[in-house]
C-alpha positions as CSV (number, residue, x, y, z in Angstrom):
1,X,26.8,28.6,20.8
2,X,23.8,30.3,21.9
3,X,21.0,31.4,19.1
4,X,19.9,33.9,22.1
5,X,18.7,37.6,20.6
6,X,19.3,36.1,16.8
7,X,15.8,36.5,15.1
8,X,16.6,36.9,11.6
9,X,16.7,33.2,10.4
10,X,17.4,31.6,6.7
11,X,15.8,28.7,6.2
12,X,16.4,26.4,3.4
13,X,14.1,24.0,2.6
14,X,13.9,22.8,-1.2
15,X,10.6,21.5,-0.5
16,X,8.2,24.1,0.8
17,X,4.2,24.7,1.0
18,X,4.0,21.3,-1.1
19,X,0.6,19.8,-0.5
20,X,1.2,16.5,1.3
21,X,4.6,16.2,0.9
22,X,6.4,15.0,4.2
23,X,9.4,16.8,3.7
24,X,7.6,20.0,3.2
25,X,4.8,19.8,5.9
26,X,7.8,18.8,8.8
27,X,8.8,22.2,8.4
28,X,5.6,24.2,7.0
29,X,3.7,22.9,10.3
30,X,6.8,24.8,12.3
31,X,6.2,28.0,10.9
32,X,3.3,29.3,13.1
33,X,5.5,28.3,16.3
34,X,8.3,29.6,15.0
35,X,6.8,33.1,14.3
36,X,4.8,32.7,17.5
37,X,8.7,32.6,19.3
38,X,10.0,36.1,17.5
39,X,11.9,34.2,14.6
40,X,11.8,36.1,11.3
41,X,12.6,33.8,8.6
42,X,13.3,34.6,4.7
43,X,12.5,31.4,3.1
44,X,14.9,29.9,0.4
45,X,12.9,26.7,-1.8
46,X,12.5,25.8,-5.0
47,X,9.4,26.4,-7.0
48,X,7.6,23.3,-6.9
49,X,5.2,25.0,-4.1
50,X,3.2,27.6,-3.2
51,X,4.7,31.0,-2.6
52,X,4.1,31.8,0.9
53,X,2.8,35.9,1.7
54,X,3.8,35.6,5.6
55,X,7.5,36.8,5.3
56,X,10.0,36.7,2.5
57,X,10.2,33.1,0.4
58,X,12.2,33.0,-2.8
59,X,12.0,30.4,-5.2
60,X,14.5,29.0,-7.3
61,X,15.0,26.8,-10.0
62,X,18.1,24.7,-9.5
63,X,20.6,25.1,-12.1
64,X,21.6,21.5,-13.0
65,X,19.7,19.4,-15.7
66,X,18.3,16.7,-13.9
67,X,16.5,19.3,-10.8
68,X,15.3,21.6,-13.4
69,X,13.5,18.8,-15.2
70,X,12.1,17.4,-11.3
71,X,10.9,21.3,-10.6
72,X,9.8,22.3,-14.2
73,X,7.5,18.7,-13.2
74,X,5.7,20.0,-10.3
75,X,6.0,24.0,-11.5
76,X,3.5,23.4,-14.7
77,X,1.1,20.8,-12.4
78,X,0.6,23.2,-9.8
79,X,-0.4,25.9,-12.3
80,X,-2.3,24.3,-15.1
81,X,-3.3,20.7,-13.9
82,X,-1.7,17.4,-15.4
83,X,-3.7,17.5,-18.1
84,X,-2.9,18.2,-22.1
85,X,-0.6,21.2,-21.1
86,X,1.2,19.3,-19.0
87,X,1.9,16.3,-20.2
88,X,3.0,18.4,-24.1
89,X,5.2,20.8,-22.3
90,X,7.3,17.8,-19.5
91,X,7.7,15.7,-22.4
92,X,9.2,18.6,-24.8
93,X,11.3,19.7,-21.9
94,X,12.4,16.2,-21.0
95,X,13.5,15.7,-24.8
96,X,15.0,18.7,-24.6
97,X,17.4,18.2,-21.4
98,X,17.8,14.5,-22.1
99,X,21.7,14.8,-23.2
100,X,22.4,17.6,-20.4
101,X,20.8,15.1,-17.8
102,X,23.3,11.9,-19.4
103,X,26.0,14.1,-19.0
104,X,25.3,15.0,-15.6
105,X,24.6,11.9,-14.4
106,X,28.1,10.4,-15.9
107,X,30.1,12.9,-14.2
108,X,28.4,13.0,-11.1
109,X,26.2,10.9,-10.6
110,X,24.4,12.7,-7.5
111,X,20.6,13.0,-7.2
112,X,18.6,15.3,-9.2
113,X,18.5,18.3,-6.5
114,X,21.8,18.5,-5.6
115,X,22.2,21.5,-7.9
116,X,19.6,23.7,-6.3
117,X,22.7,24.4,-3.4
118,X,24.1,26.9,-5.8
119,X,21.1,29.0,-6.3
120,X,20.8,28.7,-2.2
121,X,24.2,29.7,-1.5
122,X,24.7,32.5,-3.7
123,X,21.4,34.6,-3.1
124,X,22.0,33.2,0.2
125,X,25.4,34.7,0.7
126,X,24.2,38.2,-1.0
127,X,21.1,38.2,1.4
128,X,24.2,37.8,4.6
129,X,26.4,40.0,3.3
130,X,23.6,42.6,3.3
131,X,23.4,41.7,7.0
132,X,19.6,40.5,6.7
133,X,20.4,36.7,8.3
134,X,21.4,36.4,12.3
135,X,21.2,31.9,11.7
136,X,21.3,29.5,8.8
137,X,18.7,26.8,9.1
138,X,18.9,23.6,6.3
139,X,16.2,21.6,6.6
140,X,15.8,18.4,4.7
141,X,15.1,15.6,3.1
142,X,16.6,17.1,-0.3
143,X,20.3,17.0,1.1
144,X,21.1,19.9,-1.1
145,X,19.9,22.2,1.7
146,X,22.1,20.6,4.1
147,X,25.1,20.9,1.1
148,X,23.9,25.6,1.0
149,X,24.4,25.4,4.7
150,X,27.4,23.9,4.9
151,X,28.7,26.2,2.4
152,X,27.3,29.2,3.7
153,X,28.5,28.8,7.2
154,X,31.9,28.1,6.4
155,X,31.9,30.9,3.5
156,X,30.2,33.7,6.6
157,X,30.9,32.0,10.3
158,X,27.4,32.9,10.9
159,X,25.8,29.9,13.5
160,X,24.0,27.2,11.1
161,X,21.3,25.2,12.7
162,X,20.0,21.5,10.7
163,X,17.4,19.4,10.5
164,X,17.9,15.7,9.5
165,X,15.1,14.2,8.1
166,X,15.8,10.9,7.0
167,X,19.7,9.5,7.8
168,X,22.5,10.3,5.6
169,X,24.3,7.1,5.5
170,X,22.4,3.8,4.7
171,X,23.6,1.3,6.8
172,X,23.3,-2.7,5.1
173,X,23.0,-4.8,8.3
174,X,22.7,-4.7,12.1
175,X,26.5,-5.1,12.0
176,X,27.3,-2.8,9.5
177,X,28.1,0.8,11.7
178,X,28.2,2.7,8.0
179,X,32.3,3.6,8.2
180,X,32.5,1.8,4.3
181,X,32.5,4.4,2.0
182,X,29.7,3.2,-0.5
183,X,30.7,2.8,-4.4
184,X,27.7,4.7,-5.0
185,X,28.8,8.0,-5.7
186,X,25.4,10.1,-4.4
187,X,25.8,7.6,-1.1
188,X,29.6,8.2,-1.0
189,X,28.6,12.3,-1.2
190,X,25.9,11.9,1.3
191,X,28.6,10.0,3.6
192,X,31.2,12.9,3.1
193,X,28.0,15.4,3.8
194,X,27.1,13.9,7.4
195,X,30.8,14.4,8.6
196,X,30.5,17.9,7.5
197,X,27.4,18.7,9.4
198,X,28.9,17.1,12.7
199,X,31.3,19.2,11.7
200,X,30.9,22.9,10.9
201,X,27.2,23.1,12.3
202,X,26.7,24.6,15.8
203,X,23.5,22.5,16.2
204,X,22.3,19.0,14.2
205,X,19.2,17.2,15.4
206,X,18.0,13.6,14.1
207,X,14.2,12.1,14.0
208,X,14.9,9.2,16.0
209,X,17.0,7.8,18.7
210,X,18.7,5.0,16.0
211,X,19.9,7.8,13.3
212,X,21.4,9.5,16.2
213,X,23.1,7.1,17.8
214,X,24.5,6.1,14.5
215,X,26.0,9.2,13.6
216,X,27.3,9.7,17.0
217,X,28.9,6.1,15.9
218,X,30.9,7.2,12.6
219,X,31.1,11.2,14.3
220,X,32.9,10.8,17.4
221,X,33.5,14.5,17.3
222,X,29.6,15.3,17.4
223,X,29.3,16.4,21.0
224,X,32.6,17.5,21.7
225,X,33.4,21.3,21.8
226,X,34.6,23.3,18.6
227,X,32.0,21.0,16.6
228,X,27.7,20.4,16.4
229,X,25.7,19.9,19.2
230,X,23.9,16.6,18.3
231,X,20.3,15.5,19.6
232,X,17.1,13.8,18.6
233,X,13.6,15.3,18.3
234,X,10.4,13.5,17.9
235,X,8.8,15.5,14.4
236,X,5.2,15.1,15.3
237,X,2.8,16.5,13.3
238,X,-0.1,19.3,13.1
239,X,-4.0,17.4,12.9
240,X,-4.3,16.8,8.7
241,X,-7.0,19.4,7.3
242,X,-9.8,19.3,9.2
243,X,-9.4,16.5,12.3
244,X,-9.8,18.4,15.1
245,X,-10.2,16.2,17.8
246,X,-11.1,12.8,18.4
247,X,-14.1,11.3,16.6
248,X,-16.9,8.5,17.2
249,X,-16.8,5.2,14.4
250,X,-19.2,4.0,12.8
251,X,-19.1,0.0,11.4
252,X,-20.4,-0.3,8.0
253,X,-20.7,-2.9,5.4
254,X,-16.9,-3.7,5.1
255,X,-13.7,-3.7,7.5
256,X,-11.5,-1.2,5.5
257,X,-7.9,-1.0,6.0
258,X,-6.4,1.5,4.7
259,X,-3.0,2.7,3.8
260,X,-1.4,6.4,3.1
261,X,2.0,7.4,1.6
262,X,4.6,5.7,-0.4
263,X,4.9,1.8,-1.5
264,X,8.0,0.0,-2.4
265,X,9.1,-3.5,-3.0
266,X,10.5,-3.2,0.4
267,X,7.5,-1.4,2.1
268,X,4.7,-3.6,0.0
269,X,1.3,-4.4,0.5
270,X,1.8,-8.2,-1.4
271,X,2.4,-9.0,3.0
272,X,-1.0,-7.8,3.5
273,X,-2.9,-9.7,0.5
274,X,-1.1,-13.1,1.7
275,X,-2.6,-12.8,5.0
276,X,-5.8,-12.0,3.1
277,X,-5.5,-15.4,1.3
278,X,-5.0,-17.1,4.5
279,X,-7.7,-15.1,6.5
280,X,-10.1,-16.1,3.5
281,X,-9.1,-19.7,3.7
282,X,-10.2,-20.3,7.3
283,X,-12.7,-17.7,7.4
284,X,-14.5,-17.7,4.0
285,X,-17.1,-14.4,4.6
286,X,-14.7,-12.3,5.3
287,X,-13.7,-12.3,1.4
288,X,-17.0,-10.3,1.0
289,X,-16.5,-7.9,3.3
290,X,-12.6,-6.7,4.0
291,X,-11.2,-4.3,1.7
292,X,-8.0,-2.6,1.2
293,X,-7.6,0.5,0.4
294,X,-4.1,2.6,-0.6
295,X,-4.2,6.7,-1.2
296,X,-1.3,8.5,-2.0
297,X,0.5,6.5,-4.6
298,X,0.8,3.9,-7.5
299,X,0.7,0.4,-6.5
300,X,4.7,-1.3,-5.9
301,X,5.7,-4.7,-8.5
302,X,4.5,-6.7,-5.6
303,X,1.5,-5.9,-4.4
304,X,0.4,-5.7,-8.3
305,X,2.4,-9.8,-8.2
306,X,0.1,-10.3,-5.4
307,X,-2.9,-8.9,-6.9
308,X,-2.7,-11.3,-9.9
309,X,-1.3,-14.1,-8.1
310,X,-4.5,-14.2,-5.8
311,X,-7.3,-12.6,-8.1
312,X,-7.7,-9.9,-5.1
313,X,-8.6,-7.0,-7.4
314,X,-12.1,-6.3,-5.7
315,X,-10.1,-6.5,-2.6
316,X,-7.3,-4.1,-2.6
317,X,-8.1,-0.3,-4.1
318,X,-5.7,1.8,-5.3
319,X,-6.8,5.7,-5.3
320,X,-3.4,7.3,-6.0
321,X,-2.3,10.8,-5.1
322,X,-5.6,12.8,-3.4
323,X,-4.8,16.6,-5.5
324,X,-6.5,19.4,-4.4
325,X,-10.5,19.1,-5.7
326,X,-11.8,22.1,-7.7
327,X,-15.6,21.4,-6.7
328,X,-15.1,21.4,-3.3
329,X,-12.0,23.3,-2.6
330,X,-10.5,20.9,0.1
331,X,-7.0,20.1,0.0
332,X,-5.1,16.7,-0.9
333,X,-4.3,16.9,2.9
334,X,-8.3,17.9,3.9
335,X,-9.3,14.5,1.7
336,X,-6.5,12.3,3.3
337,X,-7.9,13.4,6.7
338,X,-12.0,12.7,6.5
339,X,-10.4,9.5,4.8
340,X,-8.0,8.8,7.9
341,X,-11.1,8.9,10.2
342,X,-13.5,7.3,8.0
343,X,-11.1,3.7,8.2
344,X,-11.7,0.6,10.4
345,X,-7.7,0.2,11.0
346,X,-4.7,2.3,9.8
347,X,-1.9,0.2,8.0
348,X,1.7,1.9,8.9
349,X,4.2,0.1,6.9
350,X,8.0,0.5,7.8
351,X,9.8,-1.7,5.3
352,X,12.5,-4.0,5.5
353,X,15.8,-2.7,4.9
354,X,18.2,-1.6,7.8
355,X,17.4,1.8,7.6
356,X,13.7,1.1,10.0
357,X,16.2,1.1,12.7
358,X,16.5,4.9,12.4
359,X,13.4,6.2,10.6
360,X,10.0,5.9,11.4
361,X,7.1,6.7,8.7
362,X,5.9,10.7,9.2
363,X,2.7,9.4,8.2
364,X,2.6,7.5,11.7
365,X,2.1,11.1,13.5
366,X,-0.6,11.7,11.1
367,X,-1.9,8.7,12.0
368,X,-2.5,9.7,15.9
369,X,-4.5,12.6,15.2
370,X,-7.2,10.4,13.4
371,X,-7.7,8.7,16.5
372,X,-8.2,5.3,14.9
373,X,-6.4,1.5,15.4
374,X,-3.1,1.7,13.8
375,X,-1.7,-1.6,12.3
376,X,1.8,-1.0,12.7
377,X,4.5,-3.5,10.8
378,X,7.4,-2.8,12.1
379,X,11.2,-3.6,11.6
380,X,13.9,-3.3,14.1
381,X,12.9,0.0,15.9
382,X,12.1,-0.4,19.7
383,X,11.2,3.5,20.1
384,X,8.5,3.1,17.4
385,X,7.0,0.2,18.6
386,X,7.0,1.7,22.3
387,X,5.0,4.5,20.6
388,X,2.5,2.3,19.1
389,X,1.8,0.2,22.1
390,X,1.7,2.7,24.5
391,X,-1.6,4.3,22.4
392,X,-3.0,0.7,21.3
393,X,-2.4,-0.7,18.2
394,X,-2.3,-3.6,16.6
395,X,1.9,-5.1,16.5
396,X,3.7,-7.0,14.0
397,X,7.2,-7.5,12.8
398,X,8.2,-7.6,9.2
399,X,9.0,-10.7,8.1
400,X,7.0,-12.6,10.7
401,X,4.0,-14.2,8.4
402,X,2.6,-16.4,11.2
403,X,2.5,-13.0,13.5
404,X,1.1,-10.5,10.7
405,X,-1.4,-13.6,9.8
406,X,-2.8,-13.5,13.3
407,X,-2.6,-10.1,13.6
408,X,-4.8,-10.0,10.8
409,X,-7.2,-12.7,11.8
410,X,-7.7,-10.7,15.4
411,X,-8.7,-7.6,13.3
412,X,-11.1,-9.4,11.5
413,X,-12.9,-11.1,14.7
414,X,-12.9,-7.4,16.5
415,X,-14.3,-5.7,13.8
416,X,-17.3,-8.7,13.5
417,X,-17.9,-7.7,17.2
418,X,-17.4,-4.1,16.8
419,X,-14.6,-4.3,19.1
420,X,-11.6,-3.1,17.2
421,X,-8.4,-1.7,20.0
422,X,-10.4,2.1,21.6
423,X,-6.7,3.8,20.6
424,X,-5.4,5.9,23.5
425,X,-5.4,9.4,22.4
426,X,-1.9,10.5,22.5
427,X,-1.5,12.5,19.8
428,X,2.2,14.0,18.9
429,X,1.9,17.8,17.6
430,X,4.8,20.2,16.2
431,X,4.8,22.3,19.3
432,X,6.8,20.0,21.1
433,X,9.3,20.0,18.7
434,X,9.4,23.2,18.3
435,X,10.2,23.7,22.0
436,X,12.2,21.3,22.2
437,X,14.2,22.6,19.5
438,X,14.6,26.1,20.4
439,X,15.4,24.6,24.1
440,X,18.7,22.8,23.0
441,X,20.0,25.7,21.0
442,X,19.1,28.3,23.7
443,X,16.9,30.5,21.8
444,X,15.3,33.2,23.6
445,X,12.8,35.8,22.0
446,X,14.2,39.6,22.0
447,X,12.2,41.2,24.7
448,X,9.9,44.1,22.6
């Protein structure tokens, strides 16, 4: 179906204007492009960001137990700090909700935001009815969009665009396709969710060429007429606060790697510290001058393991989340930038579990734009390490100590000649996608 001379767009995107958050800044960074192309959106999130004044955005709580205790959260933080106010007022509300959430959980057993839907579909249906909407556009990762969308389109016909962000279905192995519907009952929904997608929207688009291969897998109708146009579309990203272009480095005192975003026991940086240890056993100095550095959140069970296990506190340094400063007025994303371009090397960690072989890190397209070595770890994803080589970075696969150990050992000798990889500046921005996007769904802007 053609979106041609449709400007009026819905979006609906549970995370929204969220400081740092991936989910929220794959489709913030669209915005400008999107305008720039005639689209008029009305917003639909819930209120754990900032209101946006550019065009309509409504907030809502979600009306289940669970998402109103996840919002309430990030509500009260964004206007009066994590402080005392904060931390009286989430504990009274989490004692408060604590039997509502049991329940909840025992007879559904779905993940916290799946009841923000039925906020979205009901102001969302009003907002049709009154003929305000020309498209539906879910956006994820919070699959509850996806779940408004679904509902909405079937509920008004109206054409119903959506954007993947991380796959549905969680594969277990490189032979498992993802046809097993999972015990879990939030994977088993998820499951049931990707089918309908395939099904009842007019366009679906993936992050990487694995997630849509795989649903084209378990979705034989995807591609066929009466049912969604299926495709992939590389995310990109806009520069993070205020990288601009690329800058010079200067060596200092100590080679600091540095990592940004989430860690897991499955996306841990215990693999880094054990080729520290080895590192420091053939090369002795370098204990006194490589650090480790992760921003952006709490250590994982195993690098704190590691930690102990190798008496490397003075070598890796945990700074947490970067919140917006008061003195200065930059931006969690401003800090995470100057502190991007101020590292030696870049770690991008993929994890381990089967999934790598359809998602790749958004941090990674952050990455480009500081225009410094990437350590890339990957697992079982030949477009992402195509990426990373074809811009110069430093390669290793998960799982391979002897190769990360090396790896390691020829960061360490670069950096002591102050000849760390030049990376190739190949930067990956949002317009692309954005082009790309309205390409495959033949958009064209209403001639004014």
């Amino acid at each position: 179906m053609s979106i041609e001379n449709k400007n009026n767009w819905l979006l609906l995107s549970h995370a929204f204007n969220m400081d740092g958050r991936a989910a929220s800044l794959t489709i913030t960074d669209k915005i400008p492009y999107l305008l720039d192309a005639g689209i008029k959106p009305v917003v639909f999130s819930a209120i754990t960001g900032i209101k946006d004044q550019r065009f309509p955005h409504q907030q809502f709580l979600a009306w289940g137990p669970s998402a109103f205790r996840f919002d309430f959260r990030h509500w009260i933080a964004n206007k009066f700090g994590r402080g005392f106010i904060y931390k009286l007022l989430t504990r009274t509300v989490s004692i408060l909700l604590a039997p509502l959430i049991a329940i909840e959980k025992l007879l559904l057993g779905y993940s916290s935001q799946w009841s923000w839907a039925l906020p979205a579909f009901v102001r969302g249906y009003i907002l049709i009815r009154r003929g305000k909407v020309d498209v539906i556009y879910s956006i994820g990762s919070a699959w509850s969009a996806h779940l408004a969308g679904v509902w909405l389109k079937r509920a008004t016909g109206l054409p119903l665009v959506s954007e993947v962000h991380d796959p549905l279905v969680i594969r277990k192995d490189p032979n498992d396709q993802g046809f097993e519907l999972p015990k879990n009952r939030d994977a088993r929904f998820r499951h049931y969710l990707e089918s309908q997608l395939c099904k009842y929207s007019d366009y679906v688009w993936w992050f990487t060429d694995g997630a849509l291969q795989y649903a084209k897998v378990r979705n034989p109708n995807l591609n066929t007429p009466g049912n969604a146009k299926g495709f992939s579309v590389i995310p990109g990203a806009n520069p993070p606060g205020s990288i601009e272009g690329h800058s010079s480095h200067q060596y200092g005192q100590y080679l600091n790697l540095c990592h940004f975003g989430s860690l897991a026991n499955d996306r841990s940086l215990s693999i880094i510290l054990r080729a520290a240890d080895s590192l420091f056993a053939k090369y002795p100095e370098a204990r006194e001058h490589l650090r480790i550095h992760a921003y952006g959140a709490p250590l994982d069970r195993l690098s704190l393991e590691a930690i102990d296990q190798y008496e490397f506190s003075d070598i890796l340094r945990a700074h947490g989340r970067l919140e917006r400063d008061p003195t200065t007025g930059k931006s969690g994303r401003e800090q995470v930038a100057e502190r991007m371009q101020a590292a030696d090397v870049l770690i991008l960690l993929h994890g381990n579990d089967e999934w790598c072989a359809e998602y790749i890190p958004s941090k990674f397209y952050d990455y480009l734009w500081a225009g410094r070595p990437i350590w890339g770890i990957t697992h079982r994803n030949p477009q992402l390490d195509q990426m990373l080589l074809d811009r110069g970075s430093y390669l290793s696969s998960d799982g391979d100590n002897a190769g990360i150990n090396m790896a390691l050992e020829r960061i360490w000798l670069d950096w002591q000649q102050k000849q760390l990889i030049e990376p190739i500046w190949k930067p990956i921005g949002v317009d692309q996608a954005v082009r790309s996007i309205l390409s495959h769904i033949a958009y064209q802007k209403v001639a004014s």
